[in-house]
C-alpha positions in Angstrom: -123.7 -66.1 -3.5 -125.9 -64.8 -6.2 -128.6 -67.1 -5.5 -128.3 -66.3 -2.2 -128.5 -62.6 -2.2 -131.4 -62.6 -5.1 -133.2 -65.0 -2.5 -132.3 -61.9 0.7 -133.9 -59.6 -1.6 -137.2 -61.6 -2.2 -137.2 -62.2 1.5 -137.4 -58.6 2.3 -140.1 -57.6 -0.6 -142.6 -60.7 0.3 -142.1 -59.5 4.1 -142.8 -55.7 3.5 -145.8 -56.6 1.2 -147.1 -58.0 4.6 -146.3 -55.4 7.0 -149.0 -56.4 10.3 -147.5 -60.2 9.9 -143.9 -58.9 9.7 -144.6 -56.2 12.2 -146.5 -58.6 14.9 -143.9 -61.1 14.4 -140.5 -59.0 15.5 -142.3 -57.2 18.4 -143.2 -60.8 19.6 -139.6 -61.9 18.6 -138.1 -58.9 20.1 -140.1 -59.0 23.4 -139.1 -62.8 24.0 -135.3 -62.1 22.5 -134.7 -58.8 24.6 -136.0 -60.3 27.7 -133.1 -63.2 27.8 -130.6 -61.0 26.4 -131.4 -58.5 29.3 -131.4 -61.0 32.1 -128.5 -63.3 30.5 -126.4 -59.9 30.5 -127.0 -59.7 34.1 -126.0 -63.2 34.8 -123.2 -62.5 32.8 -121.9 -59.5 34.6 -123.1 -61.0 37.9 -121.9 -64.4 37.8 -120.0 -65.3 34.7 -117.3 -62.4 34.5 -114.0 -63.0 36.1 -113.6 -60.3 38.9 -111.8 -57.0 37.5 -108.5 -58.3 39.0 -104.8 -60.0 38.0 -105.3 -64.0 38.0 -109.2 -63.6 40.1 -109.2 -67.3 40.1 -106.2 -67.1 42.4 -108.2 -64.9 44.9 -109.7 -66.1 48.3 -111.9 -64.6 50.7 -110.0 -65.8 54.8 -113.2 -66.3 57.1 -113.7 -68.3 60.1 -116.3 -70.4 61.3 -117.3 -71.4 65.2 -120.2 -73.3 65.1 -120.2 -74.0 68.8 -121.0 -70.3 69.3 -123.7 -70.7 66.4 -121.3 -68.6 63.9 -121.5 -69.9 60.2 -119.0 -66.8 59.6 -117.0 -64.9 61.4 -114.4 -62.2 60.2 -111.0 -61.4 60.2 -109.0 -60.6 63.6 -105.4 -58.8 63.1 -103.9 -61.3 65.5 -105.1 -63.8 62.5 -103.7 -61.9 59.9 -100.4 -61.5 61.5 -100.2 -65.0 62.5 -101.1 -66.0 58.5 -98.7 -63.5 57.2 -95.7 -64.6 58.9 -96.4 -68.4 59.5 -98.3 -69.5 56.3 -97.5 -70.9 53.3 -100.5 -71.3 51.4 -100.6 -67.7 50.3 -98.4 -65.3 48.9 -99.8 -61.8 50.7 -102.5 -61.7 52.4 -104.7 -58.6 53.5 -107.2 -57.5 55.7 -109.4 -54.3 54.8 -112.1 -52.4 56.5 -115.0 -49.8 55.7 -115.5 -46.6 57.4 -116.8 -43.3 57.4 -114.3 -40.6 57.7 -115.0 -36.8 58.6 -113.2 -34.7 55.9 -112.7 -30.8 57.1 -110.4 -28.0 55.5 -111.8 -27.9 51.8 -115.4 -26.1 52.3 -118.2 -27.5 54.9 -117.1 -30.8 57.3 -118.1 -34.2 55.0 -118.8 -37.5 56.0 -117.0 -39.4 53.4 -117.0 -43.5 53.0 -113.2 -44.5 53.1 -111.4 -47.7 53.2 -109.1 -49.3 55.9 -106.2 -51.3 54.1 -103.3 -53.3 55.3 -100.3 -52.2 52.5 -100.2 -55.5 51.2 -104.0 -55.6 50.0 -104.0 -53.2 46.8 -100.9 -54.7 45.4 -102.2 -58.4 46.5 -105.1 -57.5 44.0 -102.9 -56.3 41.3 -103.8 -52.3 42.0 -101.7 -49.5 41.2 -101.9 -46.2 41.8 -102.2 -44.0 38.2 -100.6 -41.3 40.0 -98.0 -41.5 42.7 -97.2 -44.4 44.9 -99.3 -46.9 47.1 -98.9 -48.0 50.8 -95.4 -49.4 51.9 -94.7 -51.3 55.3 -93.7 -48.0 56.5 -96.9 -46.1 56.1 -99.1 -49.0 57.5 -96.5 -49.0 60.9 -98.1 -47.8 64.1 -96.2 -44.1 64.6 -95.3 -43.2 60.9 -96.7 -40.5 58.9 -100.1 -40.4 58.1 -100.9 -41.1 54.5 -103.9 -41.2 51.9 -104.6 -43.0 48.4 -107.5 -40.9 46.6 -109.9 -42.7 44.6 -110.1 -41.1 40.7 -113.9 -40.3 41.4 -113.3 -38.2 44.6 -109.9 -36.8 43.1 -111.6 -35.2 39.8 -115.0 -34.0 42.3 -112.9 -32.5 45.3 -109.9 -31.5 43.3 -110.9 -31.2 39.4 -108.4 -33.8 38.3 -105.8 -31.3 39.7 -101.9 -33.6 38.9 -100.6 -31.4 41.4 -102.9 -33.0 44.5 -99.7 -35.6 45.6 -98.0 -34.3 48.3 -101.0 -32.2 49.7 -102.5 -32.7 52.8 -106.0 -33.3 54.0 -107.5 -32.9 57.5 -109.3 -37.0 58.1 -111.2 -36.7 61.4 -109.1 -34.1 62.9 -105.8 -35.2 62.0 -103.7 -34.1 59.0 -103.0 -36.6 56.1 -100.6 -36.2 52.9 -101.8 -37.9 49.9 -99.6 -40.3 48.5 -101.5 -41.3 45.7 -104.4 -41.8 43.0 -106.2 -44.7 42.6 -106.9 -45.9 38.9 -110.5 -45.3 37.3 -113.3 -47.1 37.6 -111.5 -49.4 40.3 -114.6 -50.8 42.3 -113.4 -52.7 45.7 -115.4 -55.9 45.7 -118.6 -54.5 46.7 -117.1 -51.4 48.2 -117.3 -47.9 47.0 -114.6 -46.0 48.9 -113.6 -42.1 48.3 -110.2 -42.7 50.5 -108.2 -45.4 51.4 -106.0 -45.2 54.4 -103.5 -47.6 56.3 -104.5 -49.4 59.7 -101.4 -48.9 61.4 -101.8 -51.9 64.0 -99.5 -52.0 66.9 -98.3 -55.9 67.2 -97.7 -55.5 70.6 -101.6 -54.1 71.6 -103.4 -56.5 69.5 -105.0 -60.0 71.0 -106.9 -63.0 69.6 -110.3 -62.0 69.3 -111.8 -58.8 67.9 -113.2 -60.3 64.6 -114.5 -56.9 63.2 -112.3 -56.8 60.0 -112.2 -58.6 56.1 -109.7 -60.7 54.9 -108.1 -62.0 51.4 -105.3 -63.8 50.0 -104.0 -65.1 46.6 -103.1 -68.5 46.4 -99.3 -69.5 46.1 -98.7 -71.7 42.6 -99.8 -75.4 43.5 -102.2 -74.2 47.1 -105.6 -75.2 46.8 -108.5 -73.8 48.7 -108.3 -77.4 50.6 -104.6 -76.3 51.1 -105.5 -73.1 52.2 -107.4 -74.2 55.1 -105.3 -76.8 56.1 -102.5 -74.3 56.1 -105.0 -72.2 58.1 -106.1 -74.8 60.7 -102.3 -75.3 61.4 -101.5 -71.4 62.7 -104.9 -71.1 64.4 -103.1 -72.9 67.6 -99.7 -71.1 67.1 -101.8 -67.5 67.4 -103.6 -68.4 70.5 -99.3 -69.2 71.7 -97.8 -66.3 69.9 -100.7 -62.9 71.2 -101.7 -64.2 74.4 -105.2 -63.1 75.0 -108.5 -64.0 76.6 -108.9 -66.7 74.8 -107.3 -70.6 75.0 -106.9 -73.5 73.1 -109.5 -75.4 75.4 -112.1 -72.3 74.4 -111.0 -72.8 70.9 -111.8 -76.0 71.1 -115.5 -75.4 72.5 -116.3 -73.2 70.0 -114.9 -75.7 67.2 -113.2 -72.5 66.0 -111.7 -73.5 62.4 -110.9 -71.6 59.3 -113.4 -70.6 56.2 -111.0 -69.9 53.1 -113.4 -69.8 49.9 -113.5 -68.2 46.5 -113.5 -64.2 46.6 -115.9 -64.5 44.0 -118.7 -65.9 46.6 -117.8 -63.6 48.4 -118.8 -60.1 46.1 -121.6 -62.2 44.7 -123.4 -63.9 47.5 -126.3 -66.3 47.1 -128.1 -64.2 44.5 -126.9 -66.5 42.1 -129.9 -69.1 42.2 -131.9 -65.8 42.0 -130.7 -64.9 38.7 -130.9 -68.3 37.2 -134.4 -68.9 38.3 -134.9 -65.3 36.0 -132.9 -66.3 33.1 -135.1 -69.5 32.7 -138.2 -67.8 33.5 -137.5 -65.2 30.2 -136.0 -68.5 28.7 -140.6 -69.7 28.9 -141.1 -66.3 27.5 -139.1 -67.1 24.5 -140.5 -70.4 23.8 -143.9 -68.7 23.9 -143.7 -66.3 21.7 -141.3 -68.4 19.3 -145.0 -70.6 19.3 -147.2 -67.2 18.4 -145.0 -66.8 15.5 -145.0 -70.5 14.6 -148.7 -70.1 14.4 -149.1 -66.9 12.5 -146.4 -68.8 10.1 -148.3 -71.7 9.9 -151.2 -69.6 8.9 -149.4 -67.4 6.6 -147.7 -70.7 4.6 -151.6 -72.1 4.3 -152.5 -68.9 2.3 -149.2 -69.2 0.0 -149.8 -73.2 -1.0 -150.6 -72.4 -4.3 -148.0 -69.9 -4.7 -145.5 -72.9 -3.5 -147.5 -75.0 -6.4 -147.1 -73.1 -9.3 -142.9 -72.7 -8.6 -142.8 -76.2 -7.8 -144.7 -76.7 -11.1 -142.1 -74.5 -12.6 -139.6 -76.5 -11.5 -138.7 -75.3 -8.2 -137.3 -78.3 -5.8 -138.4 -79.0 -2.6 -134.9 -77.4 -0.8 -135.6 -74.4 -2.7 -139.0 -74.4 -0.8 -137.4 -75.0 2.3 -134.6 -72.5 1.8 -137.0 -69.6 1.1 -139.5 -70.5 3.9 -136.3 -71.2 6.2 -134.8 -68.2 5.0 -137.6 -65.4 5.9 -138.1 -67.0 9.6 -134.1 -66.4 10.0 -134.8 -62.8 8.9 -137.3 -62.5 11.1 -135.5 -64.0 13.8 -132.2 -61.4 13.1 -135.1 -58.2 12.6 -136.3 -59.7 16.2 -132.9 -59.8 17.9 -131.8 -56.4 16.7 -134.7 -54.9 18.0 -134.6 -57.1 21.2 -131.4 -56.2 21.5 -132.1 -52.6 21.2 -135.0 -52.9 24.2 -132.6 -54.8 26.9 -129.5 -51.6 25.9 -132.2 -49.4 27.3 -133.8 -51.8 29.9 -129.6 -52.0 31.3 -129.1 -48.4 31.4 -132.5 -48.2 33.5 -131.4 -50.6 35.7 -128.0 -49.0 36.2 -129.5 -45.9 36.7 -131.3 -46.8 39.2 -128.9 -48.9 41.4 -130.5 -51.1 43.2 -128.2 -51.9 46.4 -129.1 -55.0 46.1 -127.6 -56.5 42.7 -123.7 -57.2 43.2 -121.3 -55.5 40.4 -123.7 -53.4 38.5 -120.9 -51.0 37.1 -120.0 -54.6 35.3 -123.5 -55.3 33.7 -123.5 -54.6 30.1 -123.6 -55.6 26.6 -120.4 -57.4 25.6 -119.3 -59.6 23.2 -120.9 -62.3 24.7 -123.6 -60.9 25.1 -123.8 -60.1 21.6 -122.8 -63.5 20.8 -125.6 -65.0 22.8 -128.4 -63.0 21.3 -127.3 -63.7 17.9 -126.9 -67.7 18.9 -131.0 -67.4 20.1 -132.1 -65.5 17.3 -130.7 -67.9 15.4 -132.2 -70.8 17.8 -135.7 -69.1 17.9 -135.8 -68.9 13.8 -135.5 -72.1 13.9 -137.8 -73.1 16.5 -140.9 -71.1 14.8 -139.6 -71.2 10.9 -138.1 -75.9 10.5 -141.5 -76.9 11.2 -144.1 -74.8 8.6 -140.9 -75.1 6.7 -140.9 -78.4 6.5 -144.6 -79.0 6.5 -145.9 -76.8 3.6 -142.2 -77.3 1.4 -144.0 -80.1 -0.4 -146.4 -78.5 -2.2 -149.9 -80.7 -3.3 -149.5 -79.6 -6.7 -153.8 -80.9 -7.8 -155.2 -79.6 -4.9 -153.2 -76.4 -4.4 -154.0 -75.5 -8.0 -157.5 -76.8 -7.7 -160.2 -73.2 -7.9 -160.7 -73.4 -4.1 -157.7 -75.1 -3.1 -156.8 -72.1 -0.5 -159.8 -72.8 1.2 -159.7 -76.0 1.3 -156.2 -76.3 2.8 -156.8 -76.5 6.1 -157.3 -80.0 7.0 -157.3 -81.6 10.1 -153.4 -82.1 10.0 -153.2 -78.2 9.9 -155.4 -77.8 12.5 -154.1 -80.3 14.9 -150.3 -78.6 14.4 -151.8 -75.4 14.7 -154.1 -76.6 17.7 -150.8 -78.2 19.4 -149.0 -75.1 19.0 -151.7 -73.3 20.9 -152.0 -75.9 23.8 -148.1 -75.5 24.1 -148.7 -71.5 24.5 -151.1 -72.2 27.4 -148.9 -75.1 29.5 -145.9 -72.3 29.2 -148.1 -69.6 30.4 -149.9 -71.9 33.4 -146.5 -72.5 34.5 -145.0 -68.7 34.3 -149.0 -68.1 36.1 -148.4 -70.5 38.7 -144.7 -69.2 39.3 -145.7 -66.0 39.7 -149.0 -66.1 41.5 -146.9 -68.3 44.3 -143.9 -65.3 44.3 -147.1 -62.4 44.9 -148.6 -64.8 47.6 -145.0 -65.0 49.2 -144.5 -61.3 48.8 -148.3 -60.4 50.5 -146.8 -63.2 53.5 -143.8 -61.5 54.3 -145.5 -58.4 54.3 -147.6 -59.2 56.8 -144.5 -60.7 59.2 -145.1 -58.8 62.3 -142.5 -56.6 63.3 -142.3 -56.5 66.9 -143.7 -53.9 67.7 -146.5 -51.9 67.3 -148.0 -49.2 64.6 -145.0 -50.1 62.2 -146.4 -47.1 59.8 -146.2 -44.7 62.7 -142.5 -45.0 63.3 -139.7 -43.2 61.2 -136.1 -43.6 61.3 -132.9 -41.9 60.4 -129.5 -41.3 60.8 -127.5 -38.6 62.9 -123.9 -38.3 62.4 -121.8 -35.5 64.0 -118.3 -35.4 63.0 -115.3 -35.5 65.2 -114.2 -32.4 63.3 -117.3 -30.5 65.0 -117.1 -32.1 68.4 -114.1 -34.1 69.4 -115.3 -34.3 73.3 -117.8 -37.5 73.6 -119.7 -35.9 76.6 -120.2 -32.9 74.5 -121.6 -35.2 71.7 -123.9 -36.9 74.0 -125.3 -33.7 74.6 -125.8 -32.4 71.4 -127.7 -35.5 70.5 -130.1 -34.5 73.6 -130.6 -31.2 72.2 -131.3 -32.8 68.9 -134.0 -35.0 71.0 -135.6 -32.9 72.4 -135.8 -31.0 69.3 -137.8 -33.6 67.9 -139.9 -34.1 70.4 -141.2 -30.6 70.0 -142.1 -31.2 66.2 -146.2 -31.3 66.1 -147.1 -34.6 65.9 -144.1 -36.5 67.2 -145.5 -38.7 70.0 -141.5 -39.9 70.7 -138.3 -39.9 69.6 -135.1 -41.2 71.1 -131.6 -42.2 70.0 -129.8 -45.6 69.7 -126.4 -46.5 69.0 -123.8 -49.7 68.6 
């Protein structure tokens, strides 16, 4: 341990009496390190991570599919979800969930808010409970009852400052009053859905019919179902709903559409196909590594040259050839740790950038951060990338030619043709990475410019602006006097100097 230490502290001295070589080599390190910890932290958060819920792997997202109608997917209907709640038995619950946009009025100016519609089965299905009060029962989701209101923790500390005394209060939710029931936990994210309120659906059994597919479903698995289960269990009831809500639709149109169920993983379902996305990144940084793990290999390879007869005269003083190794071996691994730190250091900030700055696009970004494994991956390349630049000079230059080392002249005459070709192979290995990560990216621009240049459909693209116009209920309840305002609104706009049109469209 001694040895060891005294041989840490000889490290550190011969590094600092070469500060542009030690300097040179961790930014190059760092850049290539903090690059694949930063990317492999969002694969971890992204992919990797179990979703933030009791037993995830037991979670399934319920679609549909109708390829006869050209549907890959289709969503969730309630005559579905009653059908699988009272006639299946490859799930325990199941749930069906909606977004909105609610109009909140009584606490200063009307809000548009972004709430959540829940059958009462679908928080506890995913293992949520309220930190304050109580969550939906059968009761509150019953067409009639009471209307009721979970809070999430974000809107209750904005709206009511984290007041304890909120449950039992009521709120005015587009024009009809609401008592909140509960508080949702903190930092509870809803697959990819960022909801201030949740509220019940209320469906009336006896107005609902097979079709309207305009809702989400899930269900956790019952011990022993499969997702192969699942659907089989699925494909079963599909028939009995048709029998059991009489509707527009039959078996023989059922049967046209090859209507069939789509259970699947939730977690495809939050991530998507951005998956392939992210691995194609993590192997790109992955090239960056391997090129600047060559740089350093170099600039070692050139730095063990000028020590050869430094290496002599301790192997003439009786130093063996694993003590060569070791000491050589042993300043490329603190390199390599000086690297990671500060690698480390540049993908912290790199995260919190990217945070910040949300990009809609990127699935579970609260979750992307650095964690243990994270950690534990960083370390396992610095580690790797020692290695990579530091076993070869190590290995090459640990034997020391004691005559011609110690010859007058011997430094100069070092460099043979073996140390050029390894250095000269190093260097042709930097430029087949860099053609590739080139090539890669020259064909991703080109693509870019391409879809670019996709015509729209119409004409003068950078002439035309959009927006969004929402006038809550709690303003004007009447549609025809809606209608109206938005025609007031028009022509509004079409007054503005410069407009040449303007005109309204809505679902």
């Amino acid at each position: 341990m001694d040895s060891f230490t005294q041989q840490l502290r000889y490290t550190c001295r011969k590094l600092l009496r070469a500060p542009l070589f030690t300097t040179v080599a961790v930014l190059t390190l760092a850049v290539g390190i903090g690059s694949n910890a930063a990317i492999f932290s969002v694969v971890n958060g992204v992919l990797l991570k179990p979703l933030a819920f009791d037993d995830p792997d037991e979670l399934v997202g319920i679609w549909h599919t109708a390829p006869g109608l050209d549907f890959d997917e289709l969503n969730q209907s309630p005559v579905l979800h009653f059908t699988y709640l009272d006639e299946g038995t490859a799930f325990e619950p199941v749930g069906m969930w909606d977004d909105e946009t609610v109009s909140v009025t009584g606490l200063d100016q009307p809000k548009q808010v972004p709430a959540m519609y829940v059958t009462h089965q679908t928080l506890p299905l995913l293992g949520v409970q309220p930190m304050m009060g109580r969550t939906f029962t059968p009761e509150d989701d019953s067409p009639g009852a009471p209307e009721t209101i979970l809070l999430s923790h974000g809107y209750w500390v904005r709206r009511f400052g984290g007041d304890r005394d909120v449950i039992g209060r009521t709120m005015a939710i587009n024009n009809t009053t609401m008592e909140i029931i509960g508080v949702l936990p903190e930092g509870l994210r809803f697959l990819a859905s960022d909801a201030d309120i949740y509220l019940p659906f209320q469906f009336d059994r006896a107005q609902v019919y097979f079709g309207n597919f305009s809702y989400q479903a899930l269900g956790r698995l019952a011990p022993g179902a499969t997702v192969t289960s699942a659907n089989a269990d699925l494909e079963r009831m599909i028939p009995m709903a048709v029998d059991l809500f009489p509707g527009p639709f039959n078996l023989g149109m059922l049967d046209d559409a090859q209507f069939g169920p789509l259970v699947r993983p939730l977690k495809q379902d939050v991530v998507g196909n951005i998956g392939s996305v992210l691995w194609v990144l993590l192997g790109t940084v992955a090239i960056i590594l391997l090129i600047a793990c060559a740089n350093v290999a170099n600039l070692f390879i050139v730095r063990a040259e000028g020590r050869q007869r430094e290496m002599a005269v301790r192997t003439a003083l009786g130093a063996e050839r694993g003590q060569i190794v070791g000491q050589l071996l042993t300043e490329s691994v603190v390199l390599g740790v000086a690297g990671g730190l500060t690698g480390l250091a540049l993908a912290y900030g790199g995260l919190k950038l990217l945070v910040a700055m949300g990009p809609a696009s990127l699935p579970r970004l609260s979750e992307i951060g650095v964690d243990p494994l994270v950690l534990g991956f960083t370390a396992a390349i610095s580690v790797v990338a020692s290695l990579l630049f530091g076993l070869f000079p190590a290995l090459k230059f640990g034997q020391a030619n004691l005559v011609a080392s110690l010859k007058e002249g011997g430094r100069g005459g070092s460099a043979g043709k073996a140390q050029h070709f390894a250095r000269n192979s190093l260097v042709v290995v930097q430029m087949a990475l860099a053609l590739i990560l080139l090539a890669g990216s020259g064909l991703m621009i080109r693509s870019f410019q391409a879809m670019r240049s996709v015509a729209p459909g119409f004409e003068a693209p950078e002439q035309v602006l959009t927006f969004r116009v929402v006038i809550p209920s709690a303003e004007i309840e009447e549609h025809v006097q809606v209608a109206q305002a938005h025609r007031e609104i028009l022509r509004g706009l079409q007054a503005i100097p410069g407009v040449a049109s303007a005109s309204f469209a809505s679902s």
